[in-house]
C-alpha positions as CSV (number, residue, x, y, z in Angstrom):
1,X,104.6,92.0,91.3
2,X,104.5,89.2,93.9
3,X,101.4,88.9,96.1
4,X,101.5,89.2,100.2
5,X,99.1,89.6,102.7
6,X,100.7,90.0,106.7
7,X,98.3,87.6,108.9
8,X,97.0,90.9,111.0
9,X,95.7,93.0,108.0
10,X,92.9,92.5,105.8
11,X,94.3,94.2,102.7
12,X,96.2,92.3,100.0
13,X,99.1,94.0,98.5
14,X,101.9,93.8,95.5
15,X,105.4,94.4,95.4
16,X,108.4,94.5,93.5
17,X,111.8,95.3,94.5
18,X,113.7,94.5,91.0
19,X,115.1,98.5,91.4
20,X,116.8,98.7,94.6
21,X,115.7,102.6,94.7
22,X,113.4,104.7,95.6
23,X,109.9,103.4,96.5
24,X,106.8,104.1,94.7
25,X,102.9,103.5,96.1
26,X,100.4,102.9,93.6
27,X,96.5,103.4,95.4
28,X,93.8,102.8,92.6
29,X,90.2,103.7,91.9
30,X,87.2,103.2,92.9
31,X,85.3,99.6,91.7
32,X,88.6,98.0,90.0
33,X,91.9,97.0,91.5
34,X,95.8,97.5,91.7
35,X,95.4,95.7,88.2
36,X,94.4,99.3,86.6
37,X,98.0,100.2,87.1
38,X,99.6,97.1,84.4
39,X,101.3,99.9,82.0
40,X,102.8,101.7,85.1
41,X,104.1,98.7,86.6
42,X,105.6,97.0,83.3
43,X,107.4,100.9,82.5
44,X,108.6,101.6,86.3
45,X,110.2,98.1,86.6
46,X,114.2,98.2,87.4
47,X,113.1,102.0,87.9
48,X,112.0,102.3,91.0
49,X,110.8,99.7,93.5
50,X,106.7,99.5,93.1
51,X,104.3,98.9,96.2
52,X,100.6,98.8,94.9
53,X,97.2,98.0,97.4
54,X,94.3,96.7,97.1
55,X,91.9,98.9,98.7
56,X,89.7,97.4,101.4
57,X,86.8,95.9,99.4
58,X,88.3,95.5,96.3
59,X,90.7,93.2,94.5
60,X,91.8,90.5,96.9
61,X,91.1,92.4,99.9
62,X,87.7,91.5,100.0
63,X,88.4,88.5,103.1
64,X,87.8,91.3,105.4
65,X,85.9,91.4,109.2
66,X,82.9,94.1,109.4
67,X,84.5,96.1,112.0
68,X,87.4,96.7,109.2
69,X,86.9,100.3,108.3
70,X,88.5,101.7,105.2
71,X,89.7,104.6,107.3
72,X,92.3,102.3,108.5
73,X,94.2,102.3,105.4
74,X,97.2,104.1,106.0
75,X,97.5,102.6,109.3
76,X,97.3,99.2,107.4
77,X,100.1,100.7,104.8
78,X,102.7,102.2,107.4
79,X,102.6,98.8,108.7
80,X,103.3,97.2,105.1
81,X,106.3,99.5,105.2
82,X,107.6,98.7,108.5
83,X,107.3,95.0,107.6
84,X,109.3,96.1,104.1
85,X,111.4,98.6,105.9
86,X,110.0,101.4,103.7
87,X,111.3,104.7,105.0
88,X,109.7,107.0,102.3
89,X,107.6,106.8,99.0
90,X,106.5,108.7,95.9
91,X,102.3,108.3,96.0
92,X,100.2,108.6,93.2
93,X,96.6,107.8,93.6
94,X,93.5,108.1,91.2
95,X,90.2,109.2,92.2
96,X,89.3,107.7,95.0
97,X,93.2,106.4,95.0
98,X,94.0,110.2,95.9
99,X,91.8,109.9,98.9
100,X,94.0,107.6,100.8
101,X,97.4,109.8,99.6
102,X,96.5,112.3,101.1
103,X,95.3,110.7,104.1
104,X,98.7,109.1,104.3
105,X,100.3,112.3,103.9
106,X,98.3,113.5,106.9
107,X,99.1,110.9,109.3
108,X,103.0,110.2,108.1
109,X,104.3,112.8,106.5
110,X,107.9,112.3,107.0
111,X,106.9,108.9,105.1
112,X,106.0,111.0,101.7
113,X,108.8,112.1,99.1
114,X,105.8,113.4,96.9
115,X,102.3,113.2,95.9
116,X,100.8,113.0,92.6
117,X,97.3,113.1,92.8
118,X,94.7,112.4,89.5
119,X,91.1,112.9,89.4
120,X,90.7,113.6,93.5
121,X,90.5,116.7,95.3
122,X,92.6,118.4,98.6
123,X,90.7,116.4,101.4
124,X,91.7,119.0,103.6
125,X,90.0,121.5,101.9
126,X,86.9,120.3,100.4
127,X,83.4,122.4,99.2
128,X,80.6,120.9,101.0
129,X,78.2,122.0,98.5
130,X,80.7,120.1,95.5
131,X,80.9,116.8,97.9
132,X,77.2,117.1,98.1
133,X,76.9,117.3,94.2
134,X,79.3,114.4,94.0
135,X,77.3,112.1,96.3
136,X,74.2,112.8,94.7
137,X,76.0,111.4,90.9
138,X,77.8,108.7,93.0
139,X,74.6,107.2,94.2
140,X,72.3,107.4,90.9
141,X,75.4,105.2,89.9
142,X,75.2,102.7,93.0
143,X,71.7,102.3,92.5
144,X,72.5,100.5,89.6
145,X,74.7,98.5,90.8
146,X,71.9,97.2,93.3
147,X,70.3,95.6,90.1
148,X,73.3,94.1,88.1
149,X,77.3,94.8,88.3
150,X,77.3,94.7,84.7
151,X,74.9,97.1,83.7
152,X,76.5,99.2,86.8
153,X,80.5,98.5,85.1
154,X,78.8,99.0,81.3
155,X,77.7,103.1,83.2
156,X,80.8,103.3,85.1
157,X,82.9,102.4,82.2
158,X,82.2,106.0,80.6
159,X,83.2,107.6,82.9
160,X,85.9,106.1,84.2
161,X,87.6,106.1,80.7
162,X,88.0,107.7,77.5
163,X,89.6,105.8,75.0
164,X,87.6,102.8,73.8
165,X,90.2,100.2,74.9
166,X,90.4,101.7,78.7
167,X,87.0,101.7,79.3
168,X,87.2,97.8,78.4
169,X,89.8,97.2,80.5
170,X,88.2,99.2,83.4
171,X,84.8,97.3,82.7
172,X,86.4,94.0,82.4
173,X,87.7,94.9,86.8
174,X,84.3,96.8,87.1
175,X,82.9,93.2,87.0
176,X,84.9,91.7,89.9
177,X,83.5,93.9,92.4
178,X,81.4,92.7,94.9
179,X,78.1,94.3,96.3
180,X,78.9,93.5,99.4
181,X,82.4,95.9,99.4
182,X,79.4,99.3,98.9
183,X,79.7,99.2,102.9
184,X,83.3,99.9,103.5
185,X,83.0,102.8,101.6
186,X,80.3,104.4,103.4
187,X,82.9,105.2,105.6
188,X,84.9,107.4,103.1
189,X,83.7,110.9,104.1
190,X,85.1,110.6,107.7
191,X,88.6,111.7,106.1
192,X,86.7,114.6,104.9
193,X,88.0,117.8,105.9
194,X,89.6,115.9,108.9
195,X,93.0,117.4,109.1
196,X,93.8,121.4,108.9
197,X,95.3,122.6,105.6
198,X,99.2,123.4,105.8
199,X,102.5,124.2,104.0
200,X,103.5,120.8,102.5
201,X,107.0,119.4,103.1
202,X,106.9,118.1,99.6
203,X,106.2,118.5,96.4
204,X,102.6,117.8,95.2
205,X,101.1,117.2,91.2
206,X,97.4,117.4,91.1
207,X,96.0,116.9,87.4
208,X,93.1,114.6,85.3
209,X,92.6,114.2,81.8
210,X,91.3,117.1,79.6
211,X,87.9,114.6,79.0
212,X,86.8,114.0,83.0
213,X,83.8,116.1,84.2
214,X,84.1,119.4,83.6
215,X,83.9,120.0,87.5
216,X,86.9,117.9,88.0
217,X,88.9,120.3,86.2
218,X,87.1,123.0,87.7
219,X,89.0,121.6,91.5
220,X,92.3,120.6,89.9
221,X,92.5,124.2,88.7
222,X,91.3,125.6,92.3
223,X,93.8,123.3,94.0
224,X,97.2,124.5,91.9
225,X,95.9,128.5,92.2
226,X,95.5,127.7,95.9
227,X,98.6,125.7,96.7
228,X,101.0,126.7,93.8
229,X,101.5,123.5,93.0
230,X,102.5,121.3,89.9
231,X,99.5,120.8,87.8
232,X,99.1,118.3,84.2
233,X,95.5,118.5,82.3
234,X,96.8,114.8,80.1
235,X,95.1,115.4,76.4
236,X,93.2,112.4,75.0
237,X,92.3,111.1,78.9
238,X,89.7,111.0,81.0
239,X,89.0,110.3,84.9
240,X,91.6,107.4,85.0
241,X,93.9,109.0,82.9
242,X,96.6,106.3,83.3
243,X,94.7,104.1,81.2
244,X,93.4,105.9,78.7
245,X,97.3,107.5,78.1
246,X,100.0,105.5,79.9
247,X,102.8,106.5,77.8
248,X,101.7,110.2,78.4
249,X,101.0,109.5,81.9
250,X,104.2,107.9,83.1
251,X,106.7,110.6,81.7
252,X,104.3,112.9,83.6
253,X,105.3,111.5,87.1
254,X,109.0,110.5,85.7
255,X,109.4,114.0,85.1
256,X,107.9,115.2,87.9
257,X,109.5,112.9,90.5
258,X,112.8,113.5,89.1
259,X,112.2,117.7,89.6
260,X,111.2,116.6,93.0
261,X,114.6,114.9,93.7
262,X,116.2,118.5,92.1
C-alpha cells in the first residue's frame, strides 16, 4: 500500500492499484489504524484495487487543524476519489469504521457498489435509549484512557478482540493513539440519525462475530429483519472480527461482493 496525503486534507490514506478492477474502501476502528486491515490487504491484492483511511485522529492523520471535524470525512474521501478518478467502491467498515460507510453512502450514493458493515449499527435509524447505553460503556472506557493509554489499550483489547493473538495486535495500535485525538470524536453523534432511512440502491451485509456484546448482535439482527439484508454472525470472532478470523472474514465479503455483481 503506498502512503499519500493531498496538501488540502488532513487525513492520510493508502492505496494500491496492483488489480486494475474494481475498487474497495477499507474504514477501521476506533483507537487503531488502517493497519488492523494487514490480512485483508495481503489476500485482496491483484483482486481488487484497495483504498484504506486513516480516520481523523488516528494513524497518520493526527497533523490535523482544530476546526477539522471528523464529520468531514466523506467529503475528505470523495475528494481522494476524484484525485484517483474513483467512480465507485465496495465499503466495509468496522465499528466505528461503519459509521463513516454509511455516512458516505448518504452523501454519494451513486459512489457505493455495496456496503458491508461489522460491529456498527444503521445510522439512520438508531435507538436513542441503545446510543445512550453505549456512551455510558464508551466513557467508563475513556476515563481510563485519561490515566494511561496502556492500561486504557490493555481494557480495550477485550473487547475489541477475541482470539489471544488479535487482541495483541489491536493492543500493540491501541498504544499509538494519542489523547489529544478524544476531541475529534466528540463530534461523532452529529451523523446520528441525520439522514431519513430509504430503499438502498445497493446491496448491504451487516454482521459481527458470534463473541461481541450480546447487544451488538441484538442490532445486527434488528437491522437484517428490518432491511432484509445480507447478514454473517463469523464463529470464533469478536467486535473486530477481521482480526480475530481473517480467513473466515475475507471469503465473507468475496462472496458477498461477487453476489452483488450477480
Amino acid at each position: 500500500m503506498k502512503q499519500y496525503k493531498l496538501e488540502n486534507l488532513p487525513i492520510t490514506y493508502y492505496i494500491d492499484t496492483s488489480a486494475n478492477k474494481d475498487w474497495v474502501v477499507f474504514i477501521h476502528a476506533a483507537f487503531v489504524d488502517h493497519r488492523m486491515f494487514e490480512k485483508q490487504f495481503e489476500y485482496f491484492t491483484q483482486k481488487y484495487n484497495l483504498l484504506a483511511v486513516d480516520i481523523l485522529g488516528h494513524g497518520n492523520s493526527i497533523n490535523a487543524k482544530k476546526v477539522d471535524s471528523i464529520e468531514n470525512m466523506s467529503f475528505w474521501i470523495n475528494q481522494i476519489f476524484e484525485k484517483h478518478n474513483i467512480t465507485a467502491a465496495h465499503f466495509v467498515g468496522v465499528s466505528l469504521g461503519s459509521v463513516f460507510i454509511q455516512d458516505f453512502a448518504n452523501k454519494y450514493e451513486d459512489k457505493v457498489l455495496s456496503l458491508a458493515c461489522f460491529g456498527g449499527y444503521d445510522i439512520n435509524d438508531f435507538d436513542l435509549n441503545k446510543q445512550k447505553s453505549n456512551s455510558k460503556a464508551q466513557m467508563k472506557m475513556m476515563l481510563k484512557a485519561i490515566f494511561s493509554i496502556k492500561w486504557f489499550a490493555k481494557a480495550n483489547k477485550k473487547i475489541s478482540a477475541y482470539t489471544s493473538k488479535a487482541q495483541e495486535e489491536f493492543y500493540q495500535l491501541n498504544l499509538q493513539f494519542k489523547k489529544k485525538s478524544f476531541m475529534y470524536l466528540s463530534k461523532l453523534s452529529n451523523l446520528i440519525n441525520k439522514y431519513p432511512s430509504k430503499q438502498r440502491q445497493y446491496n448491504l451485509l451487516v454482521g459481527c462475530g458470534e463473541h461481541d456484546i450480546p447487544m451488538e448482535i441484538e442490532i445486527v439482527n434488528e437491522w437484517v429483519e428490518k432491511e432484509q439484508c445480507d447478514k454473517v454472525i463469523l464463529p470464533g470472532a469478536g467486535h473486530c472480527a477481521n482480526m480475530d478470523k481473517p480467513k473466515e472474514f475475507n471469503a465473507c465479503l468475496e462472496n458477498f461482493w461477487k453476489a452483488s455483481q450477480q
